[in-house]
C-alpha positions as CSV (number, residue, x, y, z in Angstrom):
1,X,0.0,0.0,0.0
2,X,1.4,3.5,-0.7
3,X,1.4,6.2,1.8
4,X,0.3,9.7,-0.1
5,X,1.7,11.7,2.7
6,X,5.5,10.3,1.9
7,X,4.7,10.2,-1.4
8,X,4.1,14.6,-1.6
9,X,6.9,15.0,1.3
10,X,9.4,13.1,-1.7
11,X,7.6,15.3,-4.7
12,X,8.7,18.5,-2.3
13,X,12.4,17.5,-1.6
14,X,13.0,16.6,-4.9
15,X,11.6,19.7,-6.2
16,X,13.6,21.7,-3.5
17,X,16.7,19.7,-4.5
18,X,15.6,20.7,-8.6
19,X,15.8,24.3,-7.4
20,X,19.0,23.7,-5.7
21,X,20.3,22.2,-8.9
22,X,19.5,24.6,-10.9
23,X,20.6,28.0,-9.1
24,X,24.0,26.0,-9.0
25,X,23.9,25.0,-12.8
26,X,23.8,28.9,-13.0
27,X,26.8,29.7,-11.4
28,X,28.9,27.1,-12.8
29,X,31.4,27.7,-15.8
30,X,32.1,25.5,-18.4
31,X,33.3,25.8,-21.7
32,X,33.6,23.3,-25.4
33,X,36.6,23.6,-27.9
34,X,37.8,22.5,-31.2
35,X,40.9,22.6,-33.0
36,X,42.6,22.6,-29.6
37,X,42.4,26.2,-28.9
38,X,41.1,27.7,-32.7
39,X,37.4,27.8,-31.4
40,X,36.5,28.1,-27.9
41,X,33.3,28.7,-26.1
42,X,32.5,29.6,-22.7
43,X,29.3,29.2,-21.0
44,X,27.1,28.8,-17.6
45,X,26.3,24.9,-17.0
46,X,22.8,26.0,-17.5
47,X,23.0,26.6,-20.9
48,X,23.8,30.2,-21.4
49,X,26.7,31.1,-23.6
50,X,28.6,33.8,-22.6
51,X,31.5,33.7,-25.3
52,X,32.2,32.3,-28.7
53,X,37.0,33.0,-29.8
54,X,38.2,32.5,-33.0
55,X,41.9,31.9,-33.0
56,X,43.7,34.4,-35.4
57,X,45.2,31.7,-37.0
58,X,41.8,30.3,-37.9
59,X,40.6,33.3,-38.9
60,X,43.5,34.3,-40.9
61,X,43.1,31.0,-42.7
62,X,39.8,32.3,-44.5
63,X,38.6,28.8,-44.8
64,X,34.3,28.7,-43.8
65,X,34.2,25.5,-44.2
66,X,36.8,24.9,-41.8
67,X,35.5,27.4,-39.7
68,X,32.0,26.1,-39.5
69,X,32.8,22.6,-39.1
70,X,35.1,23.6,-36.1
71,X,32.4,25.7,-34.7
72,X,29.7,23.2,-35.0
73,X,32.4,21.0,-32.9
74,X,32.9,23.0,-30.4
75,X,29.3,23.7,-29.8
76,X,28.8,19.8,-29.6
77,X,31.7,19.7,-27.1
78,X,30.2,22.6,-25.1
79,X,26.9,20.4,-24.6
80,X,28.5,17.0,-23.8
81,X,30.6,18.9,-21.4
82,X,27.3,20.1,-20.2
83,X,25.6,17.1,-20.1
84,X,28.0,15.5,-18.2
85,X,28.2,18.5,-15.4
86,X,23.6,18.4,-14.6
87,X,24.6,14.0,-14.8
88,X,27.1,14.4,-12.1
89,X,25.6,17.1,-10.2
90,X,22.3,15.6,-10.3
91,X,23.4,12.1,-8.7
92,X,25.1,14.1,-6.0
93,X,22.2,16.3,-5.5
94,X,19.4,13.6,-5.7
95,X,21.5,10.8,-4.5
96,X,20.3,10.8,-1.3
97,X,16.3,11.2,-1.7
98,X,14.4,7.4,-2.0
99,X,13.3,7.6,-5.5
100,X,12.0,4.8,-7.2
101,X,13.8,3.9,-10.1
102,X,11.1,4.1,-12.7
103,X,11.0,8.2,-12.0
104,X,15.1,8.4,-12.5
105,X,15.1,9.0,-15.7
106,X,12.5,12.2,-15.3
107,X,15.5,13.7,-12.3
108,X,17.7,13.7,-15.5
């Protein structure tokens, strides 16, 4: 039998511990790259890019095929990298709330 009343106490923690996870999301730097350093961007964990460098050298090179393809890398890197930062923050944050495993996959 389930018990309701545990049942709403969970749904607040975890919605607490969503809140929590996403103010520190916010505050958290991270950043994808490609080419080594020809294209970097920096960004918040939450998503928000805050700056997109060009290397001179890749610039000076004039090639925008090049160019895009190492752009279009870098954003891809950006987003593992932040995928991998809300994976790991989230099983520290939620680790220790009794969750069933069937709502997991909802936390992520």
């Amino acid at each position: 039998m389930f018990d309701l009343k545990k049942i709403l106490e969970q749904a607040n923690k975890i919605k607490a511990k969503s809140e929590q996870l996403k103010q520190t999301l916010s505050t958290i730097e991270i950043e994808g790259k490609a080419g080594g350093d020809f294209i970097i961007i920096k960004g918040l964990a939450s998503g928000n890019i805050t700056s997109v460098t060009i290397s001179d050298e890749l610039w000076n090179l004039k090639d925008k095929e090049m160019m895009q393809a190492m752009i279009l890398g870098a954003v891809n890197n950006f987003l593992a990298t932040q995928k991998e930062k809300i994976e790991e923050l989230s099983r520290e944050q939620m680790g220790d709330l009794d969750i069933p495993d069937i709502f997991n996959s909802f936390i992520k």
